[in-house]
Steps between C-alpha positions, in 0.01 A plus 500: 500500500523483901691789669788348704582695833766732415487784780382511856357786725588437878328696822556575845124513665395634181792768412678359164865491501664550167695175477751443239487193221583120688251509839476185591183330741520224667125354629676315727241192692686167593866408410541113413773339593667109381599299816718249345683162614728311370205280395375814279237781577302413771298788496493858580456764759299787472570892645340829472669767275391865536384697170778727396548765242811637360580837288683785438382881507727827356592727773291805440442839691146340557608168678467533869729146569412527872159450411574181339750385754237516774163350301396187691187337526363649176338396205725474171345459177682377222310553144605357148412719183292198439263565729596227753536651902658297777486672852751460790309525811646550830846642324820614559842688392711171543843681514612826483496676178810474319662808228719407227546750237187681574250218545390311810466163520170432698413153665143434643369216640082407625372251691275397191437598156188463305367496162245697379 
């Protein structure tokens, strides 16, 4: 039986983060959108949407969060325990970390993600 992905390793130019359960990548690529009239959907418009990746890390004595606040134009790797890697190139922190309860919420964002 095929292994479905169940965890995901993500790094910043090659360090690993230890992300929590729920990180979420988005390969972004071109947004479609329906331009409709009263006549019905006449079509649609297109627009570039940036890669983005979403997760949460424990705040640990390790965790330098300034570090993380200040990568830009990296490379972020996000791997599935299936084998599967999709790289962010040309990323960024998106927003500044967040702490609730002793995790951070991290945002990144790339200008393009690719598979393989």
């Amino acid at each position: 039986m095929a292994q479905v992905t169940g965890r995901v390793f993500i790094a910043l130019n090659g360090q690993r983060i230890r992300s929590k359960e729920g990180a979420t990548l988005d390969v972004g690529g071109v947004d479609r959108e329906a331009a409709v009239s009263d006549a019905g959907v006449d079509g649609y418009s297109e627009k570039v949407v940036q890669a983005k990746v979403e997760c949460k890390i424990n705040d640990t004595a390790d965790i330098r969060i300034d570090d993380i606040r200040k990568f830009k134009d990296g490379t972020l790797t996000f791997q599935t325990d299936t084998g599967k890697v999709y790289t962010c190139i040309n990323a960024w922190c998106a927003n500044p970390p967040k702490m609730t309860k002793g995790e951070w919420d991290l945002s990144f964002e790339a200008a393009e993600c690719l598979e393989g």
